[in-house]
N, C-alpha and C positions, 0 to 999 in steps of 0.2 A: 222701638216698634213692638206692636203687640202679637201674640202668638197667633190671633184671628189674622193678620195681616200675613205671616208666614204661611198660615193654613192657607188661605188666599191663592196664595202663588202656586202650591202644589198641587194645587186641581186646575190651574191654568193651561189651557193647549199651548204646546211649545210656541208654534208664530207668534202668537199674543206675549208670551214670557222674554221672546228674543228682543219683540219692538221694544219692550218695558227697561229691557237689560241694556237697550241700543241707545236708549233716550239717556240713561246714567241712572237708572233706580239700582239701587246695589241689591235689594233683599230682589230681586230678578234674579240677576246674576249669583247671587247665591244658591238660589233654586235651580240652575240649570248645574252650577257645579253638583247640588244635592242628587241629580237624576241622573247627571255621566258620569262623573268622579271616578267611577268602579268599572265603569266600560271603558274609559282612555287608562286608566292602571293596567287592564289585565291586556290589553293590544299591546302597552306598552313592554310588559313582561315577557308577551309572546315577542315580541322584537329584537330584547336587550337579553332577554335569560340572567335578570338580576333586578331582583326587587328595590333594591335602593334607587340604580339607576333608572328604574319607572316610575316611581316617587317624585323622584329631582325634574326627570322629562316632563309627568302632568303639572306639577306643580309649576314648570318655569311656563310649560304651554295654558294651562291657563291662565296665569296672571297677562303673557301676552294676549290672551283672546278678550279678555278684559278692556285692555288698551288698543285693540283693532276690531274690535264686533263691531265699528261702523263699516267696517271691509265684508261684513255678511251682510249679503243682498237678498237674503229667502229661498234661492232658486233651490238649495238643497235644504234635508233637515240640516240645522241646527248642531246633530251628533254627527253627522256626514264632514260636516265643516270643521266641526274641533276635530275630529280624527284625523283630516286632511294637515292640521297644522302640526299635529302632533307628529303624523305620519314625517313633515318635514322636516321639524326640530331634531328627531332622532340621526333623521338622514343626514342631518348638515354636521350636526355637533357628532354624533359616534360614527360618522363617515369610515375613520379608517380601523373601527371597532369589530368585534368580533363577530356583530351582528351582518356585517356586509361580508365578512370570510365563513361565514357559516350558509348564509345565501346563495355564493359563489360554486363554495363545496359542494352544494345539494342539485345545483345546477347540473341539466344535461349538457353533455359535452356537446363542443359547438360541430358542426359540419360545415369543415374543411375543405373545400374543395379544390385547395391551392398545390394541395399534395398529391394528387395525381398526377403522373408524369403525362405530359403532350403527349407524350408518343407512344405508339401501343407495341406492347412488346414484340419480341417478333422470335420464332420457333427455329 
C-alpha cells in the first residue's frame, strides 16, 4: 500500500473508516487502531494501575474488535464501543484483581437497614 492510501484513511470520518474496517480492509482497521490506541491504554491504566497489564488488555482487546467489528452496528462512536469491550475484557479476565478491590475499597458503605433492631428501645 502506498503512503497516499494511509493518508487516505486519516482524514476519513470515523462511520466511513468503521464500514471500511467492517467490510475486512486492514489499512481501515489500522487507522482506527492509529486514533484510540492511546485512549484504550490510558482507560486501561486508569483500571489496572499497571502498565503492562494495559498493554496486554488493549492489545488482546483489539485484535478481538478486529474479529467481531461485524458486532458494531453504528449506534455508538466507534471509540464508545472499543472502550465498552475493553471495559469487559478487564472485567472478566482481572475480575478478582486488585482493580475490583480497590473499587470496592473506595466504595461508600452500603446502608443497612437490617441492623436496626424492630423494636424501639424502651426507657
Amino acid at each position: 500500500m502506498k503512503k497516499t492510501d494511509h493518508a487516505h484513511y486519516s482524514l476519513m470520518p470515523e462511520k466511513q473508516l468503521a464500514d471500511l474496517a467492517r467490510i475486512g480492509q486492514d489499512a481501515a482497521f489500522d487507522e482506527v487502531v492509529n486514533r484510540y490506541k492511546l485512549q484504550l491504554y490510558l482507560m486501561a491504566v486508569a483500571m489496572l494501575s499497571s502498565s503492562a497489564k494495559a498493554e496486554k488488555s488493549v492489545s488482546v482487546t483489539l485484535a478481538k474488535a478486529r474479529k467481531n467489528l461485524h458486532e458494531y452496528h453504528g449506534e455508538s462512536l466507534l471509540l464508545t464501543w472499543l472502550y465498552r469491550q475493553l471495559q469487559k475484557y478487564i472485567l472478566t479476565h482481572y475480575k478478582l484483581s486488585g482493580s475490583q478491590a480497590s473499587t470496592q475499597k473506595n466504595s461508600p458503605p452500603r446502608q443497612d437497614h437490617t441492623t436496626e433492631s424492630a423494636y424501639p428501645e424502651t426507657e
